[in-house]
N, C-alpha and C positions, 0 to 999 in steps of 0.2 A: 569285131567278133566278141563275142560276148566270154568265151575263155572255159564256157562250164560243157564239162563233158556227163553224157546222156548214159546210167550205169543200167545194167539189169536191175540192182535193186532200189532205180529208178523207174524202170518200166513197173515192175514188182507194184509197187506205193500207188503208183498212178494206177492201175487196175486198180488195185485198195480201195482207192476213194471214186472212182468213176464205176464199179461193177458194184462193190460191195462183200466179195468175196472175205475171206481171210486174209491175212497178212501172207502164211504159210500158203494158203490154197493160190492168192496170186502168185507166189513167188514157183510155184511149181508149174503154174501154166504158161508162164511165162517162159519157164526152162522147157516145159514139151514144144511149146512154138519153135522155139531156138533151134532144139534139138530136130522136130521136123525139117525146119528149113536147111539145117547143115547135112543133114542125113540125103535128103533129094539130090543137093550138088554133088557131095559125096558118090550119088549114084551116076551122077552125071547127069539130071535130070533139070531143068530150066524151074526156078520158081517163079512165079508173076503174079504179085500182091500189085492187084488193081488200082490204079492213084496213088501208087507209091514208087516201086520199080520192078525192073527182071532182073534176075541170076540167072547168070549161065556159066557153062565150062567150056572153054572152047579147047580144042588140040593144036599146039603151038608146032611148028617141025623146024626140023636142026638147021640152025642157020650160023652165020658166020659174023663174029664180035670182033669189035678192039680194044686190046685196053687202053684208054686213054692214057693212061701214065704212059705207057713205053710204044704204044703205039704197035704192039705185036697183035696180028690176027688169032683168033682163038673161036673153035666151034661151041658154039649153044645148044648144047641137047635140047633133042625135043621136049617136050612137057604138055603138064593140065594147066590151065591158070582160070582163075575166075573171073567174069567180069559183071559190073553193076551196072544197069543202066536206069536212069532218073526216070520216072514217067514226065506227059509235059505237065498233068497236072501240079508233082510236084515239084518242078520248074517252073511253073508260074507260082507258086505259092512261096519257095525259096526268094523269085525276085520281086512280088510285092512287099516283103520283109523285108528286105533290103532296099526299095525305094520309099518305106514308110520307114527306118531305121537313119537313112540318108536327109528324108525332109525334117526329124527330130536334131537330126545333129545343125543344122542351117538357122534350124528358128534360134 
């Protein structure tokens, strides 16, 4: 793994130079997508960016935990949780990087 993490005003930049926008103008479209996409789940509404992944929220119901250390059962409220899911496109694009990542480290 390469160790570098992907910022907003990384997304920001790269609009910059691939749109042409402003610095500022990227950096706020960037915040209305954001904002879109948090606001949808929020509603509890499924996002699905095409060749990339779905959001959803699913309703979790009360179930029954242990704590590992002591070994005492304890209920788990219900709850929202979110969850991600990869498309396959990009599942195959994560693992042709990583078997073109893999034959650079061999040679």
């Amino acid at each position: 793994m390469s160790g570098k993490t992907i910022t907003r005003a990384d997304l920001a930049e790269a609009v910059f130079r691939k749109v042409g926008l402003s610095r500022t103008e990227s950096a706020e479209l960037v915040e209305m997508v954001i904002d879109e996409v948090c606001s949808a789940i929020v509603r509890g509404d499924s996002v699905k960016l095409s060749s990339f992944a779905t959001f959803q929220v699913r309703d979790k119901k009360e179930r029954i935990g242990r704590n590992p250390k002591t070994g005492e059962e304890v209920p788990i409220s219900p709850r929202r949780v979110m969850t991600f899911k990869a498309s396959n496109v990009l599942k195959n694009r994560v693992l042709k990087g990583h078997l073109a990542r893999k034959g650079k480290a061999k040679s």
